[in-house]
The first five atom37 places (N, CA, C, CB, O) and aatype in JSON, in Angstrom:
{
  "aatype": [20, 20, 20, 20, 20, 20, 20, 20, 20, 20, 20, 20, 20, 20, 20, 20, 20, 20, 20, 20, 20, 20, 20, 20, 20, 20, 20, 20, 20, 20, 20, 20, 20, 20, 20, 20, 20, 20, 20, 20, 20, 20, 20, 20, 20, 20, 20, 20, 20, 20, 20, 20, 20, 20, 20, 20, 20, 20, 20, 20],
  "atom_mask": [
    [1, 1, 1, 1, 1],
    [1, 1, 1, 1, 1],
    [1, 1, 1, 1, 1],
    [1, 1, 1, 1, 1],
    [1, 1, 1, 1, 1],
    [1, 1, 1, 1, 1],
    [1, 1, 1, 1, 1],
    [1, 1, 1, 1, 1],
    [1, 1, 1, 1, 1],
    [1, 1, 1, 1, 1],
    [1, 1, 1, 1, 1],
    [1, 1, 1, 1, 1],
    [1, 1, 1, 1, 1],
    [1, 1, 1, 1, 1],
    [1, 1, 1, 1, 1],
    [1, 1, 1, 1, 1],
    [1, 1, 1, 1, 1],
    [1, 1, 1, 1, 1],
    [1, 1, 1, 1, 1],
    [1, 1, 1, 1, 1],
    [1, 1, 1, 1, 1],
    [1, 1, 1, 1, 1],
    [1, 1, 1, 1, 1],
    [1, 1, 1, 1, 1],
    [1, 1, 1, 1, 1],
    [1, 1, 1, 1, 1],
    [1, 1, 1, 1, 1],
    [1, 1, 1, 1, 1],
    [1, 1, 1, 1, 1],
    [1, 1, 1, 1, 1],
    [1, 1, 1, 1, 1],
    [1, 1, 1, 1, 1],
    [1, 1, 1, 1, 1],
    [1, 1, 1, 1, 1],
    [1, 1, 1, 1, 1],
    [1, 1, 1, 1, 1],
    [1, 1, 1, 1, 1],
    [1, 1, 1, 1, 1],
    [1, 1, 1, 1, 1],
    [1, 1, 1, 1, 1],
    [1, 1, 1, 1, 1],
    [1, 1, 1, 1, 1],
    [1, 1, 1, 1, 1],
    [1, 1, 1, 1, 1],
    [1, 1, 1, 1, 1],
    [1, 1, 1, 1, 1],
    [1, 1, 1, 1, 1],
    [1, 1, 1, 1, 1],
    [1, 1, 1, 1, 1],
    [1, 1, 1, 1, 1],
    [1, 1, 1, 1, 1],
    [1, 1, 1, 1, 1],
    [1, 1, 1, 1, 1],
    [1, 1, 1, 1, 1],
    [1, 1, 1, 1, 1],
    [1, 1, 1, 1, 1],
    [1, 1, 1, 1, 1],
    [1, 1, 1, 1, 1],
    [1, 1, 1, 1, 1],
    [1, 1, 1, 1, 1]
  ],
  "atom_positions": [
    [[-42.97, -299.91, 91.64], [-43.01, -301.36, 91.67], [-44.12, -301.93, 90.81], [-43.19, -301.84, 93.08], [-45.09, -301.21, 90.55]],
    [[-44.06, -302.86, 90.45], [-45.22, -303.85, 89.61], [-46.7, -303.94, 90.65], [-44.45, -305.79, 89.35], [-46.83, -304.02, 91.87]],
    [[-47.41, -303.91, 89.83], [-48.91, -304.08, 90.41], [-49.23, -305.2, 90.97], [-49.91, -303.96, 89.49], [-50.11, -305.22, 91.83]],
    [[-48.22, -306.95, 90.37], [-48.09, -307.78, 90.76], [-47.48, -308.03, 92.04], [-47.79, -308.17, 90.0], [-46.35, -307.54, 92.17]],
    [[-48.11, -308.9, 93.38], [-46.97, -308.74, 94.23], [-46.52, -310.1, 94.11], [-47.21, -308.21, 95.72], [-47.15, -310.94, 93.46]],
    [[-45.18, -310.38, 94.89], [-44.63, -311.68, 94.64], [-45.46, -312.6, 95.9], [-42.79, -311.65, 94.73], [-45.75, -312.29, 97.05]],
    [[-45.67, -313.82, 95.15], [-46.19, -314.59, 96.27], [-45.92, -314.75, 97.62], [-46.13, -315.52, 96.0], [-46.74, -315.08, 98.47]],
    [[-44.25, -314.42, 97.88], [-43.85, -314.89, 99.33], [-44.83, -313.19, 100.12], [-41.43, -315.06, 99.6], [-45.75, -313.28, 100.93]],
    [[-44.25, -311.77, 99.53], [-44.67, -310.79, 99.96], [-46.41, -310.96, 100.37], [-44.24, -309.82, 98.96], [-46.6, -310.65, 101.54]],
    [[-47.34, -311.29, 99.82], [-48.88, -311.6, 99.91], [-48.81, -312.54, 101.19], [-49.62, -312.44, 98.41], [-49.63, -312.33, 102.08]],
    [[-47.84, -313.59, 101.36], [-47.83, -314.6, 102.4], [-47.9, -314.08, 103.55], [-46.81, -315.41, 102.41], [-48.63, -314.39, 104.49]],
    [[-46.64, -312.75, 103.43], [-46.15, -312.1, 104.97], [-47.11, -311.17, 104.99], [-44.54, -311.37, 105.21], [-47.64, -311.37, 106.08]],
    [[-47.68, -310.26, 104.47], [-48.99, -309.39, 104.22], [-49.85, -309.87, 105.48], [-49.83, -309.71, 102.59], [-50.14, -309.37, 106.56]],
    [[-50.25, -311.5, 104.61], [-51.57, -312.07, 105.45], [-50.97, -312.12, 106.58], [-52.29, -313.51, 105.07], [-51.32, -311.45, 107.55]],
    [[-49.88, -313.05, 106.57], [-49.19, -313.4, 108.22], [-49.59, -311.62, 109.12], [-46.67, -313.81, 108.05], [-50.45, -311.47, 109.98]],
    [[-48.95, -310.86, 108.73], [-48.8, -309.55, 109.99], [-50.32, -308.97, 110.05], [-47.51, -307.99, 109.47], [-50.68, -308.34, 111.04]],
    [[-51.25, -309.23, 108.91], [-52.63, -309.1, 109.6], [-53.46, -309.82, 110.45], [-53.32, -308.98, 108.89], [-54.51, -309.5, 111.02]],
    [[-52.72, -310.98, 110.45], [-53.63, -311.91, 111.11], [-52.78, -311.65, 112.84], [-53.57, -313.82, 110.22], [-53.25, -311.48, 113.96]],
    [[-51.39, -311.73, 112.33], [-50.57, -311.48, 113.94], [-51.1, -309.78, 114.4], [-48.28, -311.54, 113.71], [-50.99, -309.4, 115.57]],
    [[-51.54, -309.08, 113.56], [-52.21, -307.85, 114.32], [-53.09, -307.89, 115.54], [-53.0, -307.23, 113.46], [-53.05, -307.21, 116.57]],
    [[-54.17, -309.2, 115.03], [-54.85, -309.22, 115.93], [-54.78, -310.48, 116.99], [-55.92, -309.0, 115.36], [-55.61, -311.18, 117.58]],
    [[-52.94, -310.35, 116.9], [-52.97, -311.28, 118.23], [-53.06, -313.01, 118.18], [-54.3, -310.8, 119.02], [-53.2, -313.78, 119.13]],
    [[-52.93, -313.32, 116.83], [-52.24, -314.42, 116.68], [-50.5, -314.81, 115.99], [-53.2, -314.97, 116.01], [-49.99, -314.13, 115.1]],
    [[-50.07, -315.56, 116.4], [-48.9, -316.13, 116.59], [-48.5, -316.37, 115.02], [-49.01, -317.44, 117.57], [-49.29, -317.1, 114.42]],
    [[-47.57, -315.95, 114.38], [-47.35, -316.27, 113.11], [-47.16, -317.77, 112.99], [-46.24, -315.52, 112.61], [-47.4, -318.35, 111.93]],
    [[-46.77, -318.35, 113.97], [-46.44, -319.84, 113.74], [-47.54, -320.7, 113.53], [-45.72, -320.41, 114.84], [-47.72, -321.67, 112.79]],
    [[-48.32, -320.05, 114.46], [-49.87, -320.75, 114.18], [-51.12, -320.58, 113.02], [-50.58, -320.4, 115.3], [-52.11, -321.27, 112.79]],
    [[-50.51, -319.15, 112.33], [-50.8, -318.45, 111.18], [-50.8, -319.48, 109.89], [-49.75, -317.29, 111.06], [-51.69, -319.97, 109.2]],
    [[-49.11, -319.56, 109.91], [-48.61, -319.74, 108.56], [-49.35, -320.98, 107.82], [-47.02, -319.98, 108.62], [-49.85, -320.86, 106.7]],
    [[-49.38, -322.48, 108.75], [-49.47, -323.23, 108.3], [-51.38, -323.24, 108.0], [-48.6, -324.14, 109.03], [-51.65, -324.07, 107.13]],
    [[-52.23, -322.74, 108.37], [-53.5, -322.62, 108.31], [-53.36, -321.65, 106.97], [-54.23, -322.09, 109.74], [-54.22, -322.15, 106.25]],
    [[-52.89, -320.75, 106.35], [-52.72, -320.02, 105.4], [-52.56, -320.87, 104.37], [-51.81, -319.16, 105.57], [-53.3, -320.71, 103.4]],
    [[-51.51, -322.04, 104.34], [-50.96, -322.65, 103.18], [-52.21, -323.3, 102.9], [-49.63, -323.58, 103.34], [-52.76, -323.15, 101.81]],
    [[-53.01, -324.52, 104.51], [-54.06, -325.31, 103.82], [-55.19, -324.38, 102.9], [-54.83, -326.16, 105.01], [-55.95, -324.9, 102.08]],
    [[-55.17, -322.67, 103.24], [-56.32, -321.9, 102.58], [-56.07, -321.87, 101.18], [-56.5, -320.45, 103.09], [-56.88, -322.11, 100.29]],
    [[-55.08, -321.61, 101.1], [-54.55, -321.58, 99.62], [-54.57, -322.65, 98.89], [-53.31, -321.22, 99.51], [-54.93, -322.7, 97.71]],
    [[-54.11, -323.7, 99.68], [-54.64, -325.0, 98.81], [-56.5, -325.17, 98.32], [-54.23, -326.43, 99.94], [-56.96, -325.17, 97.18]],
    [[-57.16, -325.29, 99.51], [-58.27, -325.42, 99.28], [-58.94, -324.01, 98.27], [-58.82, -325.69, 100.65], [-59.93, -324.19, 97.57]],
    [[-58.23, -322.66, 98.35], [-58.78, -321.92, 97.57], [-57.94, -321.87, 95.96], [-58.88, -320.62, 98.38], [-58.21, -320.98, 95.16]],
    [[-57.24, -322.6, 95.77], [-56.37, -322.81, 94.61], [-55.51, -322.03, 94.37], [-56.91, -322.89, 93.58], [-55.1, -321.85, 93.22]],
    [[-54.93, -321.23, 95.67], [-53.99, -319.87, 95.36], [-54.84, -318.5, 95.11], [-53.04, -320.12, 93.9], [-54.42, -317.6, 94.37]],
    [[-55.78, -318.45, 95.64], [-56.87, -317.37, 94.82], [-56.81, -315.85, 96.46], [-59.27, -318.6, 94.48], [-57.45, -315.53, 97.46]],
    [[-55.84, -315.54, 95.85], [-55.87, -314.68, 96.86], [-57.01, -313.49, 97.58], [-54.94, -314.17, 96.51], [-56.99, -313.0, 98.7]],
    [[-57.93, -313.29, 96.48], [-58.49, -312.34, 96.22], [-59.94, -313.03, 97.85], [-58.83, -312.17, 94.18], [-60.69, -312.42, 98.61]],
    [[-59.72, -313.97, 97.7], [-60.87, -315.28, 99.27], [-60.21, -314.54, 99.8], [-60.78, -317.39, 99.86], [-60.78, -313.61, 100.37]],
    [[-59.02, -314.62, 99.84], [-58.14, -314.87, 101.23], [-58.06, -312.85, 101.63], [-55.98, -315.97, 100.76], [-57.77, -313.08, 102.8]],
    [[-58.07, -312.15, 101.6], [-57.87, -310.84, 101.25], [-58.97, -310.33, 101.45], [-57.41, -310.56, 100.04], [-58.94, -309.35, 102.19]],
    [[-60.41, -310.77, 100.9], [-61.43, -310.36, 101.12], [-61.63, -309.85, 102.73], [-62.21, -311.33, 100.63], [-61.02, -310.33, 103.69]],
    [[-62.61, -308.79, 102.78], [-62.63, -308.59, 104.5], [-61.89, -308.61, 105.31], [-63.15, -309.22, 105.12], [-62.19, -308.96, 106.45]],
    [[-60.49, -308.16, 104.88], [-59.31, -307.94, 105.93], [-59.05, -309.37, 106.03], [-59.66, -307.14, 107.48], [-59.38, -309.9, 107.09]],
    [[-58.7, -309.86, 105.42], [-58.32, -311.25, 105.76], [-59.11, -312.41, 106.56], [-57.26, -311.08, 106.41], [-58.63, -313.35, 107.19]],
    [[-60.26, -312.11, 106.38], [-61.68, -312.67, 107.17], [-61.35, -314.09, 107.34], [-63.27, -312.51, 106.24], [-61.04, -314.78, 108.31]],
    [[-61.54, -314.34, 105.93], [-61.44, -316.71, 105.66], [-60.25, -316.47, 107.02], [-60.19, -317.92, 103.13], [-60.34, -316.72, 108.22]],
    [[-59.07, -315.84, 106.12], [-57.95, -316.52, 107.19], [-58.18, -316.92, 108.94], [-56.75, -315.41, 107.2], [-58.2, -317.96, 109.59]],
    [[-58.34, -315.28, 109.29], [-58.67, -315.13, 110.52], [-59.8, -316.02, 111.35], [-58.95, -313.93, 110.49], [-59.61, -316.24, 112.55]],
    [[-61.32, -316.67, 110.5], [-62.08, -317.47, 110.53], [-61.46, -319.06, 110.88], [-62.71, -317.23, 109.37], [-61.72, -319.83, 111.81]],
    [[-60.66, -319.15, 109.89], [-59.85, -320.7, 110.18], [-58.78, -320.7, 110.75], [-59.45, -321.47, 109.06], [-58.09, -321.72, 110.86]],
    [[-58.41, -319.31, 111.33], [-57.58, -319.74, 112.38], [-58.54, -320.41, 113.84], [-56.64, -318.33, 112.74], [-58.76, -321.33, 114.63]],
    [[-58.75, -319.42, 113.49], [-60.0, -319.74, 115.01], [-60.74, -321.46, 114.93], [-61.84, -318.28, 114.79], [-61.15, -321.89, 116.0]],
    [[-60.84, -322.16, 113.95], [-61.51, -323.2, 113.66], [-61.07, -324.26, 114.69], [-61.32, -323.56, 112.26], [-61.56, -325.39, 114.66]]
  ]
}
């Protein structure tokens, strides 16, 4: 496969790490999109530390 992944695949990635530890994809998804906005799509934030930011602003 390409080294590139497709954006939706990176989406569900984050989603099942964050639902690993027991949050709700529904409550996931939409806190993901505002990260990406505010990080400009920069996945590499979002990814850092096991998915840290994410998991951080879920909790917010």
């Amino acid at each position: 496969g390409s080294a590139v992944m497709a954006p939706h695949s990176r989406f569900n990635l984050a989603v099942k790490a964050i639902r690993d530890i027991g949050i709700p994809r529904k409550t996931v998804k939409p806190v993901l999109s505002k990260l990406l906005e505010r990080y400009n799509d920069n996945w590499a934030l979002i990814k850092k530390e096991s998915y840290r930011a994410l998991a951080d602003a879920t909790f917010e």
